[in-house]
N, C-alpha and C positions, 0 to 999 in steps of 0.2 A: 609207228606212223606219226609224223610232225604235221602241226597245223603249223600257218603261214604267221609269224609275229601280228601280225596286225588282226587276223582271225576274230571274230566277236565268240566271246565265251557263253555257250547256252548254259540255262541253269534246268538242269535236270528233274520233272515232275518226284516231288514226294509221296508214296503211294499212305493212306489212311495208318495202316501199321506202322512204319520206320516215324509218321508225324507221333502218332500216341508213344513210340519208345522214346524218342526226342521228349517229350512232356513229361514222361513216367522220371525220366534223370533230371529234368529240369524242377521238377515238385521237390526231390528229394534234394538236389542244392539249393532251394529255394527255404526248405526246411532248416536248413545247415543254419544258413543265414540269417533267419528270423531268431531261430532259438536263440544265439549269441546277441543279437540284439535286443530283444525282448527281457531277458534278464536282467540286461543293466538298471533298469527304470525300475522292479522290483524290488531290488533288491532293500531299500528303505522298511517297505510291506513287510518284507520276508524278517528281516530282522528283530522288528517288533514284534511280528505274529510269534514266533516261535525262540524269540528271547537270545538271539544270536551277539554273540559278543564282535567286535571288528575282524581279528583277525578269523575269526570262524568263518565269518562271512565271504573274504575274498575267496573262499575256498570254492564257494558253491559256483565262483567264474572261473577260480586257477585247475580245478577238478574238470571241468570239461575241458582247459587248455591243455592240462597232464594229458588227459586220452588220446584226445587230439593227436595234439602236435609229438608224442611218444610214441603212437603205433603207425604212423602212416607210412613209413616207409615198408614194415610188416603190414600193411595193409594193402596197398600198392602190388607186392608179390604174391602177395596171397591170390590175386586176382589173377594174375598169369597163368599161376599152377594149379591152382582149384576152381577157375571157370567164371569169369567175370560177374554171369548172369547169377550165379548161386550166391556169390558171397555177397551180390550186391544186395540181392531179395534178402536174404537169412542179416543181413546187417541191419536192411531196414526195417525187417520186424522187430528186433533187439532195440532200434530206434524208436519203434511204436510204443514199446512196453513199459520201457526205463520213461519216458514222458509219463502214460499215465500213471504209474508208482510216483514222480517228482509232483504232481498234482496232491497227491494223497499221505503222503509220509507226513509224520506230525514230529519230527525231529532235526536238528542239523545235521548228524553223522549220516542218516540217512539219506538228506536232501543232498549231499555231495558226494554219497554213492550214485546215487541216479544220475546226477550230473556226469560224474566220472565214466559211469558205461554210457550215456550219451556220446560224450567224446569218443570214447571208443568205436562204436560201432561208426560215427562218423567220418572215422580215420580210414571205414573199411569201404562206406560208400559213396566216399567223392573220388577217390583215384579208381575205384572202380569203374564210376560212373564217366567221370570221363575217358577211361578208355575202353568203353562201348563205343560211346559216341565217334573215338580216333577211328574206331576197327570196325564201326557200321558206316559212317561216310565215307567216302574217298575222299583222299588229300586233293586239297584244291579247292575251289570255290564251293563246293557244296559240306564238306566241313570247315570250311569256314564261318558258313552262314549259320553254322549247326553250333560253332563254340561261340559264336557272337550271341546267339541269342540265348544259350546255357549260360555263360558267366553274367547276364543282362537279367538273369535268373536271382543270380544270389543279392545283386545290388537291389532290384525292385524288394527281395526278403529282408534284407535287412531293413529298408528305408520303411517299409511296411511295418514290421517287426514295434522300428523307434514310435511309429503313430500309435498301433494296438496295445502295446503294452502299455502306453499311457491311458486308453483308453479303462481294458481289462482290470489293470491295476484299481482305479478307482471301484472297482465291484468286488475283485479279491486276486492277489497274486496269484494262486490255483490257478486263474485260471491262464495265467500266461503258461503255465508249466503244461497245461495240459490240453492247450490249443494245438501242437502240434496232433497230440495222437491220431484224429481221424483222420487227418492229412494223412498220415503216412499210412494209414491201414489203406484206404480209400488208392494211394499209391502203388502199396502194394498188391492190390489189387489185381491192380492196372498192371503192373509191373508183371503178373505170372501171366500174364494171356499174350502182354504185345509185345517183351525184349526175346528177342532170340537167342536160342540156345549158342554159345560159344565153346570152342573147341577147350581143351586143357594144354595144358605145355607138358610133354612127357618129363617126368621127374623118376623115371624107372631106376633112376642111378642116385637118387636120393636129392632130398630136400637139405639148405642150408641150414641146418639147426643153430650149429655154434653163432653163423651169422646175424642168424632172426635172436637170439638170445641179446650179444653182445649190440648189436644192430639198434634193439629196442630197447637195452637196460640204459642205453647211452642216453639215447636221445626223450627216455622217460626223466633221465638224472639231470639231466643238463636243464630241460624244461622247468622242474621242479626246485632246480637251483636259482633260475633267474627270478620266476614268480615269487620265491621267499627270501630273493635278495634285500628287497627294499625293506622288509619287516628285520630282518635279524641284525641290516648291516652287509655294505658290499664288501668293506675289507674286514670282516669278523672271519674266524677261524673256521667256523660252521662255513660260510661261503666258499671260501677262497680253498679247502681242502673238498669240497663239491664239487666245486669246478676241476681241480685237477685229477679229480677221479673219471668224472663224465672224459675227461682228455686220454685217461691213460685207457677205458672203454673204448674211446672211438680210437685210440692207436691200435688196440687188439682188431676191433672190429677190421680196420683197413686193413690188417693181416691177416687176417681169415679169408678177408675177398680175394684178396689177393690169389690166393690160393685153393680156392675153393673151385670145383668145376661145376659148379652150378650157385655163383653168389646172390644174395640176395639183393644188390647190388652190383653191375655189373662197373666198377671205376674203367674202366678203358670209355665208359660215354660219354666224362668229362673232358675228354682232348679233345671233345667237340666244342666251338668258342662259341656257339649260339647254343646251346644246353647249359654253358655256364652263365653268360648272358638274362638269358631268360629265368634264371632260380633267382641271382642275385635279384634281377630287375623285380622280380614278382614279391622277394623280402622287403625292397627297398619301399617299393611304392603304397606294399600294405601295410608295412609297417611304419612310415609317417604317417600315413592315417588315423590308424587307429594311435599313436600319440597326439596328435591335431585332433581326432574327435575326444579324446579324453580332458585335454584341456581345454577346450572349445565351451565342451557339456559344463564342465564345474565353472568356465567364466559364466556361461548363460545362467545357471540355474543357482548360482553362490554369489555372485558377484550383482547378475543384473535382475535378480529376482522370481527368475522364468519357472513357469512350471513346467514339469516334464513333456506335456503335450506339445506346449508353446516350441520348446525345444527339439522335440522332433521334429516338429512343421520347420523349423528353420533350417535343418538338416536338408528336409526333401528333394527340394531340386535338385541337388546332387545328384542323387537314387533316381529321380522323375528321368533326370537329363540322361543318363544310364540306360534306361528302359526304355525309353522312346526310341535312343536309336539303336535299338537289337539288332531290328532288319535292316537296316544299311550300313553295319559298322561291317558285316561281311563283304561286300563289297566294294567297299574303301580298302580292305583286305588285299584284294584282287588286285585292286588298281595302283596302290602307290609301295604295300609290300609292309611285312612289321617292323624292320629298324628302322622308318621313318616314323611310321605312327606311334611305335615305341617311343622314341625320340621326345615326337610332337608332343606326345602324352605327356612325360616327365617334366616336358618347358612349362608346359599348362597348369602341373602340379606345383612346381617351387613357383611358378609366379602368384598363384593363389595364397600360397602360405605366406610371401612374401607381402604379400597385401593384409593381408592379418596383424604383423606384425607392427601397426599402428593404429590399433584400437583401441578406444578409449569408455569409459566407464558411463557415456550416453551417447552410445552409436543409433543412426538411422539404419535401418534393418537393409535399405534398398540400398544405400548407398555404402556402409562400411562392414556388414556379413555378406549377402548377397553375390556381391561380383567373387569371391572369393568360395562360395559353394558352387559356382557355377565352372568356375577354371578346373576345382578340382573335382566336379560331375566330370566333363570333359575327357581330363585325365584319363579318369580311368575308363568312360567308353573308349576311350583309345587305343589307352596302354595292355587294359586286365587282357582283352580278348585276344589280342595281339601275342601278348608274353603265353600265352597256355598254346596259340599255333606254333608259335616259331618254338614250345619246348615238345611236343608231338610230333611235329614235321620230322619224316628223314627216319623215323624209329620205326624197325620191325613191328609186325601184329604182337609177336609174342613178347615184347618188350616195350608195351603201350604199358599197363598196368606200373611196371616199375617209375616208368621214367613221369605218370600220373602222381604216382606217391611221392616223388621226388622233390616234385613241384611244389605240392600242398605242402609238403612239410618246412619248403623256404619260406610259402607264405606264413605258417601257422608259429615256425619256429622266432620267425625275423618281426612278427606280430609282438610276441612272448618278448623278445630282445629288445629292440625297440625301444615300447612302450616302456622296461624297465629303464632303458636309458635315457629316456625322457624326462620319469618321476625322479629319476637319481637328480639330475639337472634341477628340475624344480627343487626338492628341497635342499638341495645344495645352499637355493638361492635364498631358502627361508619361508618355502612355500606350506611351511606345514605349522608356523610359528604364530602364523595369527596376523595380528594388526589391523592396518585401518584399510578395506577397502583397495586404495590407489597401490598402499604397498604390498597387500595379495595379488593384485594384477601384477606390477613391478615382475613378483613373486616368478609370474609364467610367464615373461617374455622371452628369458634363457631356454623355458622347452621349446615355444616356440622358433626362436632361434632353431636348436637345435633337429625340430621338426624338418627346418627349410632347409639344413646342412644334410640329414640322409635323403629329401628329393635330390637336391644337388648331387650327389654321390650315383644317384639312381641315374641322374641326367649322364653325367661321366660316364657311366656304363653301358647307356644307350648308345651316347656317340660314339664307341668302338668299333661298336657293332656297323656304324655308317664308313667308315677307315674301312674296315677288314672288307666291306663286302665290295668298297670302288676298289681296294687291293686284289681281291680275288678277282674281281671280275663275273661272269657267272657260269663258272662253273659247278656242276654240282657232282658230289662222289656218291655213284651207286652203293648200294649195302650188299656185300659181299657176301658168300658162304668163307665157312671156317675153311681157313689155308690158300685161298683166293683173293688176291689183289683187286681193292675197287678200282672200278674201270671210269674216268674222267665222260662226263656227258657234256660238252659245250655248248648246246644249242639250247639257247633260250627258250625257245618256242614250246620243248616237251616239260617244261616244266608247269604246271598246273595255276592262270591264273594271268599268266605273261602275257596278257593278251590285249585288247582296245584298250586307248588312254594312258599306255604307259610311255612316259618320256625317256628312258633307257630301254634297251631290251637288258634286262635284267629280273631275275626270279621275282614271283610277289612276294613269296616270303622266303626268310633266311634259313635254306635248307641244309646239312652237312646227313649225308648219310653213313651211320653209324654202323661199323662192321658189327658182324658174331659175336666174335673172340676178339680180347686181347692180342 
């Protein structure tokens, strides 16, 4: 049954349980968040406390990126085949524990053990967590309004994170390591009584081993190649044979999927052009970020004297601007659809950067930082919520979990990349050599450059997305059974969201329904 295009879309009462499962996943990417945040500001503390030399130290952030950004796509499946709800709870106590042991370890090898199973179990409960969220709401305005105010989650944690751990830090880095813990207990708490039990994905015919091996020795190698890039040298023998290994892994891995009847991966999701859309988009946007927040931080707190506090607070608004609009970025959702807010998002980011890139060594906080945290606040209420719908949308229940882990791991990977090709940039330019002040700033105009060049790239990527969907028109492909041709739905109207305020009849967001099988 079709409502009438013009139809007003009701929004559906949220009963007390489905609002606390919503908060139980939103605490725990909220956790994600902070933790990665909160370290940074530390890690000064941390190194005198416990006598860490430089390269020791990046380990205790490049050790939760290895986790990370290595197991999420075995993280991601794990959730399909062993039950969203279990792996998400058993993850996030594994999350609880390795916090308080990173409070209390009085070593560095130990400090970047805890970190490293941090990561890890983080791998296991964010594509978890988001596809609960996919497979408790329904597509359409009420998961929408459910992923806008979960990714509104992780920005309020981090921006939060940059304040406390200035804070914390001044009393004892402990305790930034180990403010998590009763979050997540207090979560997990919460977590056994209100997420519902979810069904498993029969795997009677066997689980992808060779894949989840190959799968994650790749994407552990490759991660651990870039973060050791900049210390060892990108063209030294050590690299450049790392990377061609992590290459010749993911060539096997693609051959195992291939072949495998039950992948860990399923590659036939990629001939969907809004799943490839939305991985790149989600790489692109968070990974000039966090290069622009890197060299943002060492201009404020190297150059213009700031203490770490100071420097958070100048952060903020971004984060503020994020969280404020949680509850309306879903229904902007609705109404104009995510290749445009994608779009909008990515203009608002390169214009931000692009305003950066003439700052000078006694800026007015309101008039030459300011406009530029605020374009790329913007952004990302725009773009993040956007790209995580239009990569869910169109994807089976049972293949919510993968195409979750999928996601994370373009943000977490394209984070990791990124930012190394940013720091390459700078010292390319002599950013590590010293000098006077003007010529260290000189130093970061090249990353910055280079910052506003992968918005730019992201923006490109968005616009396709605008091409392909006036080319398509709006059609959308049902998701087939195995051996079943999807069947063309034309009618605007069944699709979820298409409803008041829109000046096209056209989908709100950029659906492709993703068969079975190959």
């Amino acid at each position: 049954m079709t409502s009438p295009p013009n139809a007003p879309v009701a929004r559906e009462h949220w009963s007390p349980r489905l609002w606390g499962t919503l908060l139980v996943l939103c605490a725990a990417m909220f956790l994600d968040a902070l933790d990665v945040s909160m370290v940074g500001v530390a890690l000064p503390s941390i190194a005198t406390d416990l006598d860490l030399s430089t390269s020791t130290l990046q380990w205790i952030v490049s050790g939760y990126i290895l986790g990370y950004g290595g197991l999420l796509l075995l993280g991601g499946r794990a959730a399909d085949l062993l039950g969203r709800r279990r792996v998400f709870l058993i993850a996030l106590a594994v999350f609880a524990v390795a916090s308080l042991l990173g409070g209390l370890v009085d070593s560095g090898p130990l400090l970047i053990a805890s970190r490293f199973i941090k990561g890890l179990s983080a791998a296991f409960t964010a594509p978890a967590g988001l596809s609960i969220i996919t497979t408790t709401f329904k597509e359409g305005p009420q998961r929408n309004r459910a992923l806008s105010i979960y990714t509104a989650c992780a920005a309020t944690g981090f921006s939060m994170g940059l304040v406390l751990s200035g804070l914390l830090t001044e009393v004892s880095w402990r305790l930034t390591m180990l403010l998590p813990a009763p979050i997540a207990v207090l979560a997990l708490i919460a977590g056994i009584k209100m997420i519902p039990r979810s069904a498993r994905e029969d795997a009677g015919k066997g689980y992808d081993l060779p894949g989840a091996v190959t799968g994650t020795a790749s994407m552990l190698l490759l991660v651990f190649t870039v973060v050791q890039a900049e210390q060892v040298g990108w063209a030294s023998a050590r690299t450049l044979l790392s990377f061609l290994a992590a290459a010749v892994l993911l060539t096997v891995f693609v051959t195992v999927e291939l072949r495998s009847p039950h992948p860990l991966i399923r590659l036939g999701i990629l001939r969907s052009g809004s799943q490839v859309r939305a991985n790149l988009g989600a790489a692109m946007l968070f990974g000039s970020y966090i290069g622009f927040q890197f060299l943002v931080t060492q201009y404020m707190q190297s150059l213009l004297g700031w203490s770490a506090l100071t420097t958070a607070l100048a952060f903020l608004p971004a984060g503020a601007l994020v969280a404020l609009s949680s509850t309306r970025i879903g229904s902007v959702v609705d109404r104009f659809g995510t290749p445009r807010l994608i779009a909008i998002g990515f203009a608002l980011q390169v214009a931000g950067y692009a305003l950066f890139l003439g700052i000078d060594l006694s800026p007015t906080y309101a008039v030459a930082i300011l406009p530029s945290m605020v374009l790329v606040g913007g952004a990302f209420a725009l773009a993040f919520p956007s790209l995580n719908i239009q990569a869910t949308n169109g994807v089976d229940d049972h293949e919510q979990g993968m195409v979750s882990g999928l996601l994370n791991t373009s943000v977490q990977v394209g984070g990791a990349v990124f930012l190394a090709i940013v720091t390459a940039v700078v010292a390319a330019g002599g950013g590590h050599g010293g000098g006077t002040p003007q010529e260290v700033l000189d130093s970061y105009r090249p990353g910055l450059v280079a910052v506003t060049v992968i918005g730019a790239a992201g923006l490109l990527v968005a616009l396709t997305g605008l091409r392909t969907r006036r080319d398509r028109g709006s059609v959308v492909v049902a998701a087939a059974l195995p051996g079943v041709a999807p069947t063309p739905t034309p009618t605007p109207s069944t699709v979820p969201g298409s409803g008041p305020g829109s000046d096209t009849a056209e989908p709100a967001t950029e659906v492709e329904r993703i068969p079975v099988r190959d």
